[in-house]
C-alpha positions in Angstrom: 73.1 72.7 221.8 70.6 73.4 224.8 67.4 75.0 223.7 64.9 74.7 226.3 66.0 72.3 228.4 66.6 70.5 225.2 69.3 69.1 223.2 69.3 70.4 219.6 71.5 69.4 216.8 74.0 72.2 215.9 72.9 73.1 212.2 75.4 73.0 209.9 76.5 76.5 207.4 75.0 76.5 204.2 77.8 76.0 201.5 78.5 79.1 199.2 78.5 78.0 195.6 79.9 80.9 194.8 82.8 82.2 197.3 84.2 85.1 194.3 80.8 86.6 194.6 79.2 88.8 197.5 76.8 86.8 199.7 76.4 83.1 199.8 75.1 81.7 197.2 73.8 77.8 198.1 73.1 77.3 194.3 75.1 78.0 191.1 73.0 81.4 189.5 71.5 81.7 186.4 74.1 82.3 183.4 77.0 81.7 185.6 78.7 78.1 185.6 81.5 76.6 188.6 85.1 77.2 187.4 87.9 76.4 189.5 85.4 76.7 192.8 84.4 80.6 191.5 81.8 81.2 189.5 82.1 82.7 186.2 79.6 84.0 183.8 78.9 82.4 180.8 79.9 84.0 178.0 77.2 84.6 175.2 77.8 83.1 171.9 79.6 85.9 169.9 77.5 87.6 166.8 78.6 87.4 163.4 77.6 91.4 161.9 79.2 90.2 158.7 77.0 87.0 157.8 77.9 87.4 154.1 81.8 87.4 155.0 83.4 84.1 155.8 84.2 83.9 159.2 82.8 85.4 162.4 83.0 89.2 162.3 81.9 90.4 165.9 82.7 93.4 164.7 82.2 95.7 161.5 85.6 95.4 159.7 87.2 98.5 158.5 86.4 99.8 155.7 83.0 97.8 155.3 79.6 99.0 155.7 76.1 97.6 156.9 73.8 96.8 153.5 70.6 95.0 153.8 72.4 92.9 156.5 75.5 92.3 155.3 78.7 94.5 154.9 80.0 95.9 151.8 83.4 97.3 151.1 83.2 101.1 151.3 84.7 101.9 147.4 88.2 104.4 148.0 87.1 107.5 146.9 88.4 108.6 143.3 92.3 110.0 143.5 92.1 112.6 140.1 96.3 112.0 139.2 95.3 114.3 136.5 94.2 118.0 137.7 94.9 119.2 134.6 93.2 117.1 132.4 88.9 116.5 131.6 87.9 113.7 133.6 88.7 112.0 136.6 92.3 109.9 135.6 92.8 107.3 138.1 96.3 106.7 136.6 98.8 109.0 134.2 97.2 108.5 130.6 99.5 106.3 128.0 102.1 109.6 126.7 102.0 111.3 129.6 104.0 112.2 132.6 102.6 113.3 136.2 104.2 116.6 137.1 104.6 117.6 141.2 101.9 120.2 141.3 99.3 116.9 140.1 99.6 118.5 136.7 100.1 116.0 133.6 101.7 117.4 130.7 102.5 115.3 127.3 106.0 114.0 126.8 107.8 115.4 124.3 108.3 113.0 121.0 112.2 112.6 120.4 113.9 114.7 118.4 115.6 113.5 115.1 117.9 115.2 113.0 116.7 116.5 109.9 117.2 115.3 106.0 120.0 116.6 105.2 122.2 116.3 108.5 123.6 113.1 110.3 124.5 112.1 114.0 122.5 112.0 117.3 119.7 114.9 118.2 121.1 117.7 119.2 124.0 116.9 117.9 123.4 117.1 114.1 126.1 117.9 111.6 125.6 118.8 107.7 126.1 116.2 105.2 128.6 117.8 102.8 127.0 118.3 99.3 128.1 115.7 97.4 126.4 114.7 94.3 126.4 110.7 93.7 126.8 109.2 90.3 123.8 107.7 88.7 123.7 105.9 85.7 121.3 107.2 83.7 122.2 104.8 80.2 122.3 101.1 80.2 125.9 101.4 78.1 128.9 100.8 79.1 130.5 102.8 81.6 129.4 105.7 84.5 126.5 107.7 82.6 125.7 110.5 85.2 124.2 113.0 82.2 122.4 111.5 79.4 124.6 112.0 76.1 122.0 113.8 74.6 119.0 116.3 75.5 115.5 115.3 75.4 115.0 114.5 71.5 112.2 113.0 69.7 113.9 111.2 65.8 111.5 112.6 63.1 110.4 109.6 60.9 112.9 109.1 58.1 112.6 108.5 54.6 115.3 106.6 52.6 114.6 107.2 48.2 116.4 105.9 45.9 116.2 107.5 42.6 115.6 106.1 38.7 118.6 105.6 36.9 122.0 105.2 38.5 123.1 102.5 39.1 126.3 103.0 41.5 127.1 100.0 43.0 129.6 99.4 45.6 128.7 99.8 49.6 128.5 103.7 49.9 125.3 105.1 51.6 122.2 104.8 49.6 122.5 107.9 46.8 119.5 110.6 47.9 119.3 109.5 51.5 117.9 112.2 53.9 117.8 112.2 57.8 115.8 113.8 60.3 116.9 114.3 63.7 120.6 113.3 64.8 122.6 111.6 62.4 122.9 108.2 61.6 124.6 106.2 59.5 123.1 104.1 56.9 124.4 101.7 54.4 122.7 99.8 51.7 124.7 96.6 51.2 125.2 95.0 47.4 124.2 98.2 45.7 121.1 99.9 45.1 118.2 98.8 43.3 116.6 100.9 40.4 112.9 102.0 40.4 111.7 101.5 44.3 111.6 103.5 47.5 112.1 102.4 50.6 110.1 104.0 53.7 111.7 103.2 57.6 110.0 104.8 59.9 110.9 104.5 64.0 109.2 105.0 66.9 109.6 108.6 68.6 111.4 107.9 71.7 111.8 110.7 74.3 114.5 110.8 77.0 115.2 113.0 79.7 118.0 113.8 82.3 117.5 114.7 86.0 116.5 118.5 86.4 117.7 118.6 90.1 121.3 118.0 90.1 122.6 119.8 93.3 121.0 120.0 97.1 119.3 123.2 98.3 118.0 125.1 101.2 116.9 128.6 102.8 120.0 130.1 104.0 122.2 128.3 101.8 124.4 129.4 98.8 122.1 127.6 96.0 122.6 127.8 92.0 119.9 130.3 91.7 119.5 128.2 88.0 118.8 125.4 89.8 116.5 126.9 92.3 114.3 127.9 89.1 114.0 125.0 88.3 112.9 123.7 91.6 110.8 126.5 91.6 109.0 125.8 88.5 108.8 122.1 89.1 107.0 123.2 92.2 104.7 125.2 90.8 103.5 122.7 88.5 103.5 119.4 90.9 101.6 121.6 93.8 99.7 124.0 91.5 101.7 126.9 93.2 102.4 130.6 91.7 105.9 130.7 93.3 108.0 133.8 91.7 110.5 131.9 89.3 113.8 134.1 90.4 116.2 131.8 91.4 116.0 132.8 95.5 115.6 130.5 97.9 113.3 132.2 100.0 110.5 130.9 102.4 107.5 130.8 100.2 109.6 128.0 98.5 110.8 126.8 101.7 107.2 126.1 102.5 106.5 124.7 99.1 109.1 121.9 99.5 107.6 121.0 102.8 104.7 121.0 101.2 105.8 118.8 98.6 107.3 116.5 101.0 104.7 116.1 103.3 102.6 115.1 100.0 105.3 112.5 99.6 106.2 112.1 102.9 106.6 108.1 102.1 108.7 108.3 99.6 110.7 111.4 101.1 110.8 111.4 104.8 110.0 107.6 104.8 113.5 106.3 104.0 115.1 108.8 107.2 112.5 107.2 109.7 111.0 110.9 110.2 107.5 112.4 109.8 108.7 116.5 110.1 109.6 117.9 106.9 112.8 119.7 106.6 112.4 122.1 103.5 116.0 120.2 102.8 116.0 119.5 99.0 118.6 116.7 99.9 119.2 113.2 98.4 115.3 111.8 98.6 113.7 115.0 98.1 116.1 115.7 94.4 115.6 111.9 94.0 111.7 111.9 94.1 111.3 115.8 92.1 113.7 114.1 89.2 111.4 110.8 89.2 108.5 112.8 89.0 109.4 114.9 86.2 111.0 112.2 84.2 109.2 108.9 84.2 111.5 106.7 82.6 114.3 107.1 85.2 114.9 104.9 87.7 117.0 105.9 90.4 118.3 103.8 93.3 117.4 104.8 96.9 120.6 106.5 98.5 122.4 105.4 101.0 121.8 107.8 104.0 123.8 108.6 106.4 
């Protein structure tokens, strides 16, 4: 161009480094770098809050807190299941059960059917009374009664007097017995001048004194509730009234009794409750008890 009577050269426009941002900008600015002919800024480098987590957290997770520079889960707070119960219960104790209202209550043991009945809880149905045969002798044939009552054989003496002779195989001539009779023979004929001594060994048996079931509200043998009665008495050091009534003071003593027995009474059924039934392990345990030399078999229950 003319300046002054003088040719000048035209000067050229600056170049904008920058065309996306206001003003020209002959140089790229600071934190900014060329992208596709704009400039863009540079992005910082992101910050890891979490430098204990792996990864980059730019941000506090959820659920975490800042602890001495690093972040820490933030614990749930405790969730009592248990309202009802001391304590903080995180979960429904072992025999429990969690009600709606946050309540627990126990859950109730199952029921069984007593001694004495058979079938499924409720449903329980008496077992008829029927007494089984034991065998109480070792001898041939069903021996539910012992042939004889308890009896203890006084020692015997067998004399044979001087003079006499009598022989033949007739009983020994002056022979006395004690106790129940026997029969005793002296083979070849006696001898003159000695005595002859045998003495035996008291032996004592006894029969079962509970020979029929029993219970409160049934129609017992008032005989045989004496009995249990008095048996009672003396097993459990009781002072029931011996009168043949099955009432509830000895209701309570044959719970007592078979709580105190409960193995050998309420073991065989699979139950721990007592019944007050004086059924077939109850009468089976009381007729052990008061006679030591029997040995009855386990019943079959059902």
């Amino acid at each position: 161009y003319l300046s002054e009577g003088q040719c000048q050269p035209v000067p050229e426009e600056p170049t904008d480094m920058c065309p996306n941002i206001e003003e020209v900008q002959e140089t790229v600015p600071s934190g900014y770098e060329v992208v596709e002919g704009n400039c863009e800024l540079i992005p910082p480098p992101p910050v890891d809050v979490c430098p204990n987590l792996e990864g980059n957290q730019e941000t506090l997770p959820e659920s975490y807190e800042i602890v001495e520079g690093g972040c820490v889960q933030i614990p749930p707070p405790v969730v009592d299941v248990c309202l009802n119960l001391e304590g903080d219960q995180t979960s429904v104790p072992q025999g429990y059960e969690s009600l709606s209202e946050g309540d627990c209550t126990l859950i109730p043991a199952p029921e069984v059917c007593p001694e004495g009945t058979t079938g499924t809880y409720p449903d329980c149905e008496e077992i008829p009374d029927v007494q089984e045969d034991v065998d109480l002798c070792p001898e041939e044939g069903l021996q539910n009664e012992l042939p004889c009552a308890s009896v203890t054989p006084e020692p015997e003496t067998t004399t044979t007097g001087s003079g006499g002779g009598g022989g033949g195989n007739g009983p020994i001539a002056g022979t006395s017995f004690g106790g129940p009779a026997f029969t005793v023979s002296a083979g070849g004929g006696s001898v003159l001048g000695t005595s002859t001594v045998a003495e035996t060994a008291p032996v004592e048996a006894c029969a079962a004194i509970i020979t029929s079931f029993m219970r409160m509200g049934k129609e017992n043998d008032p005989e045989q509730v004496k009995v249990l009665q008095s048996f009672l008495n003396k097993e459990l050091g009781l002072s029931l009234e011996v009168d043949g009534v099955f009432g509830q003071e000895t209701h309570d003593a044959v719970v007592a009794f078979q709580l105190k027995y409960s193995k050998e009474v309420l073991g065989p059924w699979g139950i721990s409750v007592a019944t007050g039934y004086v059924f077939k392990t109850t009468s089976r345990w009381i007729n052990m008890l008061s006679c030591s030399t029997l040995e009855i078999p386990m019943p079959e229950l059902n």
